[in-house]
C-alpha positions as CSV (number, residue, x, y, z in Angstrom):
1,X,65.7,158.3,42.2
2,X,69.0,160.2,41.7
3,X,68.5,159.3,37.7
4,X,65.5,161.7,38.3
5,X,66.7,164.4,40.5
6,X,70.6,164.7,39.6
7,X,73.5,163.2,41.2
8,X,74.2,166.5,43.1
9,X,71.0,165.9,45.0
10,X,71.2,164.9,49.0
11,X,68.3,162.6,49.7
12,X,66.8,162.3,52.9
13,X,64.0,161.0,55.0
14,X,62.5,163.7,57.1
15,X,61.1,162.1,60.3
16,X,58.9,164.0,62.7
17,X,60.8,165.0,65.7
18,X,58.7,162.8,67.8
19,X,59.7,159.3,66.0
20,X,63.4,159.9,64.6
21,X,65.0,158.5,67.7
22,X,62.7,155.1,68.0
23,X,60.0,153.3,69.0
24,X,58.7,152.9,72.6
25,X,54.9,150.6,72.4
26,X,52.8,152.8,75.2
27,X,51.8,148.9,76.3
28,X,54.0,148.4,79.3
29,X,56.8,145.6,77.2
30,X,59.9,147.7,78.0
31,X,60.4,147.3,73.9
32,X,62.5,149.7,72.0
33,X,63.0,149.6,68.4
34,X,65.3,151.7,66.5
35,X,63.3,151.4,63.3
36,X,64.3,154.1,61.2
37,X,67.7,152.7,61.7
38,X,67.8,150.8,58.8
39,X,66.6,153.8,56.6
40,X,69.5,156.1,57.7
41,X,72.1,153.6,57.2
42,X,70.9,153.0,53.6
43,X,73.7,154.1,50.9
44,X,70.5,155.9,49.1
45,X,70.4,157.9,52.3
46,X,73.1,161.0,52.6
47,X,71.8,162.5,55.3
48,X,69.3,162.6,58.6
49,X,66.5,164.4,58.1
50,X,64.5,165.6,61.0
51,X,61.0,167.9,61.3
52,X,62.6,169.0,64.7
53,X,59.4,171.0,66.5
54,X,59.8,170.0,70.2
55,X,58.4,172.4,72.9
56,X,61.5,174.6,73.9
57,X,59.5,176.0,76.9
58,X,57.0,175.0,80.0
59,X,56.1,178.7,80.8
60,X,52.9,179.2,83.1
61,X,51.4,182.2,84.2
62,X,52.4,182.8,88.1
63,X,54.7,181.1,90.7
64,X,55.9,177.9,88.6
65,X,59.4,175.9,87.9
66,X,60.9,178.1,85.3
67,X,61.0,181.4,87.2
68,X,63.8,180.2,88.8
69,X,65.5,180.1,85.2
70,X,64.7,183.8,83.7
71,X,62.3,186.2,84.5
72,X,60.0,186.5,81.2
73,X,59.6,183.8,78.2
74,X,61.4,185.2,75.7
75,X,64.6,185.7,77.2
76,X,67.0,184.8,74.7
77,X,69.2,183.1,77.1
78,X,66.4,180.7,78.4
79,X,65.2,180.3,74.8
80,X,68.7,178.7,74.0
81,X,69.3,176.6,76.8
82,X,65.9,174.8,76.6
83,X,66.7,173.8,72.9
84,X,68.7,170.4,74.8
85,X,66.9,170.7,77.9
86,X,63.7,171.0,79.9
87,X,60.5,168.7,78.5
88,X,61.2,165.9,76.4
89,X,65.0,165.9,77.7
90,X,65.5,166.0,81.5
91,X,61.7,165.6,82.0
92,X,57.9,164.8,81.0
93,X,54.9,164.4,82.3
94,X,53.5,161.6,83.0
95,X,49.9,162.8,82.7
96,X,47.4,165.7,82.2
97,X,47.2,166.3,85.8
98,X,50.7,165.8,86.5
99,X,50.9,168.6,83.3
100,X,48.3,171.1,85.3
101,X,50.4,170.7,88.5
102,X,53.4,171.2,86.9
103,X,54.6,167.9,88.4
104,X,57.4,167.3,86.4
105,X,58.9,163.1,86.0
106,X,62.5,162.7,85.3
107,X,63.6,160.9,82.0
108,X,66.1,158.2,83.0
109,X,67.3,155.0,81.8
110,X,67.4,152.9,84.9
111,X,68.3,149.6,83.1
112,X,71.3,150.3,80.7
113,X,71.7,154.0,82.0
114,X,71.3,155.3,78.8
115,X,68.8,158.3,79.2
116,X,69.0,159.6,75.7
117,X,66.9,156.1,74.5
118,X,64.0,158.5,76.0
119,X,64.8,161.9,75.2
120,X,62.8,162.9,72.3
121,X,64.8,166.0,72.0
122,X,68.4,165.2,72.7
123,X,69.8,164.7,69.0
124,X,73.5,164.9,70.2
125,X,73.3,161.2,72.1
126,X,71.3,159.5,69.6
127,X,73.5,160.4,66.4
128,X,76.6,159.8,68.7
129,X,75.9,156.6,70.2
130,X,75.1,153.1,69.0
131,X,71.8,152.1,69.0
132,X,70.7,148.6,70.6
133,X,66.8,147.5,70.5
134,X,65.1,146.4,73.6
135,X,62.9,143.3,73.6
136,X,60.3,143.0,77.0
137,X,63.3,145.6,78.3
138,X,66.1,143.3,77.7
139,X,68.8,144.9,75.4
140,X,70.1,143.2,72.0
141,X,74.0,141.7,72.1
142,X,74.2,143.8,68.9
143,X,73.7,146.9,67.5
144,X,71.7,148.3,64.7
145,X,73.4,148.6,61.8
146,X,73.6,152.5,62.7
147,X,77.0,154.0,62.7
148,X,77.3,156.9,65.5
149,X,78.2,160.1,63.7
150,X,77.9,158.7,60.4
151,X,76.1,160.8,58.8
152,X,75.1,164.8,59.2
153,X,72.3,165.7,60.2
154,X,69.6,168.5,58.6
């Protein structure tokens, strides 16, 4: 490929914001699979490529749980911190009631305490940690071949 495009040229993957960090089956197995692991760790790869489009805000019109945080949508302050925050980090929810009650689950890891297995948006713990695939629940001995912080992200 480089023979094609130049040796200057960064090559990348770029995965959907929604399946960088792994796959969870919706079938009740506890399974997590890091499978774009071995893709970043290729030497054809130089960097992480990620289509990062995660809702930044929950905002509802009326009385709901983000008034408490600012007192409009677009302030810039509450705009910022829900980039590593709110849905898809400290919560989701769990269904499309829940979603119209603005009943909101928290994401936690109660097995291996390792909450950023399930948060879709927080980028800082999966490129900083190793990454271990769960079978029925039950965590690997190993790793993936993943490196934490081994390569930048874009």
């Amino acid at each position: 490929m480089r023979s094609v495009l130049g040796t200057g040229t960064a090559i990348s993957y770029a995965a959907n914001w929604s399946e960088y960090s792994g796959h969870r089956p919706d079938d009740g197995s506890g399974d997590v699979t890091f499978h774009l692991d071995p893709l970043w760790t290729s030497d054809d790869i130089d960097f992480v490529g990620i289509d990062f489009y995660p809702p930044i805000i929950d905002w509802r019109d009326g009385d709901h749980a983000d008034t408490a945080l600012a007192l409009e949508p677009y302030d810039l302050d509450y705009l910022r911190g829900r980039i590593a925050s709110g849905e898809y980090f400290d919560w989701y929810y769990a269904s499309t009631a829940d979603r119209e009650a603005g009943l909101r689950t928290s994401i936690t890891d109660g097995a291996y305490d390792k909450p950023w297995v399930y948060r879709a948006k927080d980028l800082v713990g999966w490129g900083s940690n190793a990454h271990y695939d769960r079978s029925d629940g039950v965590e690997a001995a190993s790793p993936t071949a993943w490196v934490p912080e081994s390569k930048p992200s874009g």
